[in-house]
C-alpha positions in Angstrom: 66.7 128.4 -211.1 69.4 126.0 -210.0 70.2 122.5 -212.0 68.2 120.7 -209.1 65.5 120.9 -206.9 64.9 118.9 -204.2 61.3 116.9 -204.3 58.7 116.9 -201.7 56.1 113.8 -203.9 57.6 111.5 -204.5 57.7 110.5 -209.5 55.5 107.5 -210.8 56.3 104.3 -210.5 58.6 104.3 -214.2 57.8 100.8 -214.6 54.5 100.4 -215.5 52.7 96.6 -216.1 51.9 96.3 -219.7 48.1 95.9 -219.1 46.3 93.3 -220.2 43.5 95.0 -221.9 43.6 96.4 -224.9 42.5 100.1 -225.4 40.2 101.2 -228.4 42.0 103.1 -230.8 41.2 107.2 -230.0 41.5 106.4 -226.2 41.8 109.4 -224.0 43.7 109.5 -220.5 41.0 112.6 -219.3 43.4 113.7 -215.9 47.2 114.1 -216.4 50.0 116.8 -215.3 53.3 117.2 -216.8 56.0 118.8 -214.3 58.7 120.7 -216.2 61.1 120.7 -216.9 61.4 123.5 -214.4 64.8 124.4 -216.0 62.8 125.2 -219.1 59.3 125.9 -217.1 60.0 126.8 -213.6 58.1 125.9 -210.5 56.4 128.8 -209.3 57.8 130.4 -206.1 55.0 129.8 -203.5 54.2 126.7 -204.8 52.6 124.0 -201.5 54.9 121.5 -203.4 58.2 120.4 -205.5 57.6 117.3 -207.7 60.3 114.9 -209.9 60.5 116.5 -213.5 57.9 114.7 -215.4 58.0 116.7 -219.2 56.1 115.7 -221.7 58.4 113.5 -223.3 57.8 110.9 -220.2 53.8 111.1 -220.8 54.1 110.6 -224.3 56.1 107.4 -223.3 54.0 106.2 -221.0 50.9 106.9 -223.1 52.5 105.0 -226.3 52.7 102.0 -223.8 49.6 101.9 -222.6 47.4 102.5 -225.7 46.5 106.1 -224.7 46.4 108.3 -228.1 44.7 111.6 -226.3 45.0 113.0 -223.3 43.7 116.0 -221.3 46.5 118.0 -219.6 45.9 119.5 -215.9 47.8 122.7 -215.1 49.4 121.9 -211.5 49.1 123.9 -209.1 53.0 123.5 -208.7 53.4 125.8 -212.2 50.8 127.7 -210.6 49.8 130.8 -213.2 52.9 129.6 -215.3 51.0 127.9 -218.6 54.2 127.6 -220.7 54.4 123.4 -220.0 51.2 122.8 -220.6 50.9 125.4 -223.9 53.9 123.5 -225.3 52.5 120.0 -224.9 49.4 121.3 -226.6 51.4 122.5 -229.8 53.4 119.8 -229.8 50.3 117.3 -229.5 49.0 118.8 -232.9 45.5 118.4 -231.8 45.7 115.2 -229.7 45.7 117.0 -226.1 43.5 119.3 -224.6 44.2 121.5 -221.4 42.6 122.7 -218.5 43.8 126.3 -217.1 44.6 127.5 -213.6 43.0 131.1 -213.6 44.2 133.5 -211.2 43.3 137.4 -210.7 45.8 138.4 -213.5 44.4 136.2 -215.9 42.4 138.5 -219.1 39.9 137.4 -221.4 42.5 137.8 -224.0 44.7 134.7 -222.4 41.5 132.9 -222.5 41.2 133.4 -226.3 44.6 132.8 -227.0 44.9 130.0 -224.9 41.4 128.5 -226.2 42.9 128.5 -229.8 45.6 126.3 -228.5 43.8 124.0 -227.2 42.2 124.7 -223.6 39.1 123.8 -222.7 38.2 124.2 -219.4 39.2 125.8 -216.0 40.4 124.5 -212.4 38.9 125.3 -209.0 40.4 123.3 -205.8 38.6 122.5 -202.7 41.4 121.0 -201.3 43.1 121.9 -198.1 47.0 121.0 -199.5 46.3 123.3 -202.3 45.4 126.6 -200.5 42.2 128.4 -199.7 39.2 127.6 -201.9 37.8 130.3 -204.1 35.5 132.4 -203.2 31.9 132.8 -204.9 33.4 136.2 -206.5 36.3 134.5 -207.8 34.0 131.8 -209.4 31.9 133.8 -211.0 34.6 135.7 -212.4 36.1 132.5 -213.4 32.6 131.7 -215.0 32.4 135.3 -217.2 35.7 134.5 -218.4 35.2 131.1 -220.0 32.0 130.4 -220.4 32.0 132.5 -223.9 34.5 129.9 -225.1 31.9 126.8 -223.7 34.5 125.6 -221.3 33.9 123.1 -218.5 34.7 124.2 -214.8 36.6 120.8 -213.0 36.0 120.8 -209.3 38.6 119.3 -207.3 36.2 117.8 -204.2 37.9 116.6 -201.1 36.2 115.1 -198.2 32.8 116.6 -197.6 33.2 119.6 -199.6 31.0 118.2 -202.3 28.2 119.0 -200.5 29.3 122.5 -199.8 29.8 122.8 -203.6 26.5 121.2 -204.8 24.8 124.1 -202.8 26.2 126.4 -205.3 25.8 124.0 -208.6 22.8 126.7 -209.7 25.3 129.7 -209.6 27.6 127.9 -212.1 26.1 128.0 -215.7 28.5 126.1 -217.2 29.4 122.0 -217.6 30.8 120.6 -214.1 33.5 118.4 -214.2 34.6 116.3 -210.9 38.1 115.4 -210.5 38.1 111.8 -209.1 35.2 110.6 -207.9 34.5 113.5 -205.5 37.5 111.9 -203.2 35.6 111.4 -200.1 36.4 108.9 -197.7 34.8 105.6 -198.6 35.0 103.8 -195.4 32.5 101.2 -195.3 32.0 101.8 -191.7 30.8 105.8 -192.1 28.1 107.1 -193.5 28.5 108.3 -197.0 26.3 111.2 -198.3 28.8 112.3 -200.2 28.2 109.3 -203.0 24.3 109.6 -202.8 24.8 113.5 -203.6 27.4 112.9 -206.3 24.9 110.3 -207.6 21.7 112.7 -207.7 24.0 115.5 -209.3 24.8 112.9 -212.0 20.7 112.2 -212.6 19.7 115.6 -212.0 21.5 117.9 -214.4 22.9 117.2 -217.5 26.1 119.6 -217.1 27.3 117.3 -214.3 30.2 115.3 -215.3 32.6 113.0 -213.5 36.4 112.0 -213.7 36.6 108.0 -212.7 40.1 108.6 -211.7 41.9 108.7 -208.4 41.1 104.9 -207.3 44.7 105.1 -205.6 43.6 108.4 -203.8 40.7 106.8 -202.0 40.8 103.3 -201.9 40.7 102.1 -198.2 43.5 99.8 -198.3 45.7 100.5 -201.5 47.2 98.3 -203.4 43.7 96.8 -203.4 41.6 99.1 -205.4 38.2 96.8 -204.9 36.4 99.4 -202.9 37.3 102.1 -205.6 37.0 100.6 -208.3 33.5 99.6 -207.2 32.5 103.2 -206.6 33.9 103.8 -210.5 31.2 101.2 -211.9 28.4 102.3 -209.5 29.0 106.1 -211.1 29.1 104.8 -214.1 26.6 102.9 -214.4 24.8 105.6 -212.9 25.5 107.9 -215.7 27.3 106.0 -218.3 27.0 109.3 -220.7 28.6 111.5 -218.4 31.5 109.9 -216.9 35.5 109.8 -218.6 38.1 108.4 -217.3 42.1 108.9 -216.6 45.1 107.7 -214.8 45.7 111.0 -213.0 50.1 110.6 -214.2 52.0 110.8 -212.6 50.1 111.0 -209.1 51.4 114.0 -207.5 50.9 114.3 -203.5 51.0 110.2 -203.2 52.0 109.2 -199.9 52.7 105.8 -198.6 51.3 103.9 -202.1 52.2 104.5 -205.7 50.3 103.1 -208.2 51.4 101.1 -211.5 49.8 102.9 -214.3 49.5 99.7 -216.4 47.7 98.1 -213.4 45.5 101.6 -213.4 44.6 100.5 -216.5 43.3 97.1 -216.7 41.1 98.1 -213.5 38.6 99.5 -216.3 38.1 95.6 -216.6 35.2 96.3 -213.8 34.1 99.5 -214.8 33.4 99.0 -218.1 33.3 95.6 -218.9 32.1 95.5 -222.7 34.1 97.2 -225.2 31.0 99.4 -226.1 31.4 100.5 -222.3 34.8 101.0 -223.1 34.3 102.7 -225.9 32.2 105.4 -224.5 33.8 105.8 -221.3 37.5 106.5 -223.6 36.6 107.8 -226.9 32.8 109.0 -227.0 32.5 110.8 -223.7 36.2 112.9 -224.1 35.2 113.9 -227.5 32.1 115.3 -226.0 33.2 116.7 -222.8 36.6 118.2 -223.9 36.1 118.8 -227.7 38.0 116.5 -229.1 37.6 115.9 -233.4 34.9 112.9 -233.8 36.5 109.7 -234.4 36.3 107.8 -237.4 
């Protein structure tokens, strides 16, 4: 692996806003990725992109300045198989991260057991054209005899229509459905959106059925202005206020043409959960719930 790489996404804005809200104390960031770094945890080979090293150390920086004292750790798709990153951070977090895997065909039930006793707690599927062919209903199910001993959540990465595709399966899938943010369909006021009306019913219909209010930046019509997003964030969770986390999705790999200022990230929450009990559930209540995290005082 040479000293440096060169990067096809663009790093995070490393000058974040200090927000103006304050965050409760237990607060958890539920969608982040650390990237390296790759001289110490290389980029796998046939990886669809090469991001800025962003270790740990710049998350935990980032996190101390926003009020963030948990956090739930992504594998990218960019480490691909390679867990070593993402297995670090969670013995070095001492119990204040939790991970989400990237199973492939080589992965046993024994790296699920070793993994879940550092800290895992659920598994990745991608329905996203950038990322490579979607799984195939074998490959989830395998997917689904692997974890769901361990009581691990499956997180769908939606894009476009393919929520619909996917809520046609939900019944297949006995396990607690996470969505990465928001579904990330287009939210043009001038289309037709079934895609919100079914994420909405999956939310009211099944308990398993979570939702990540991240991503405003990935769908909002006219970024910088995050309105229309941030809109769709307090519709879904007022919706479901029980089954809804939240997280800044650092350091917003695949970004093109806007990056957004975490801190500003942050005090959007001003409109999607406006009361610090909102607050309070949507950072601290609903994590512990959904990704195992030790009760809070």
């Amino acid at each position: 692996m040479t000293d440096t790489l060169e990067a096809t996404t663009p790093g995070p804005d490393r000058n974040p806003h200090k927000p103006q809200l304050q965050l409760p104390p237990h607060a958890c960031d539920a969608h982040v990725h650390i990237f390296g770094p790759h001289k110490k945890f290389p980029y796998a080979e046939g990886r669809t992109f090469t991001p800025e090293d962003v270790p740990l150390e710049d998350l935990e920086r980032l996190h101390r300045f926003l009020g963030f004292e948990r956090s739930v750790l992504v594998q990218s798709a960019c480490h691909g198989s390679d867990h070593r990153a993402v297995l670090d951070a969670l013995d070095r977090g001492e119990g204040r991260y939790r991970g989400v895997a990237l199973i492939g065909p080589e992965t046993t039930a024994r790296d699920i057991e070793r993994w879940h006793q550092a800290g895992m707690r659920g598994a990745r599927i991608h329905f996203a054209a950038h990322l490579g062919a979607p799984p195939t209903r074998s490959e989830i199910a395998r997917i689904v005899d692997l974890i769901g001993p361990f009581g691990w959540h499956l997180a769908v990465h939606v894009t476009g229509p393919s929520i619909l595709a996917f809520a046609e399966r939900l019944d297949e899938i006995p396990l607690r459905i996470v969505f990465d943010h928001m579904g990330r369909f287009d939210i043009s006021p001038s289309r037709v959106q079934p895609e919100r009306e079914a994420l909405k019913q999956l939310l009211t219909g099944n308990d398993d059925v979570w939702v990540k209010l991240s991503g405003a930046d990935r769908i909002a019509v006219h970024p910088p202005k995050l309105d229309d997003a941030v809109a769709l964030a307090r519709e879904l969770f007022t919706t479901r206020p029980d089954r809804c986390v939240w997280g800044t999705d650092f350091p917003h790999p695949n970004t093109h043409g806007f990056m957004p200022n975490d801190g500003d990230l942050v005090d959007t929450l001003r409109g999607i959960a406006p009361s610090q009990e909102d607050l309070d559930l949507l950072l601290v209540r609903n994590p512990e719930a959904c990704f195992d995290f030790a009760p809070s005082a």
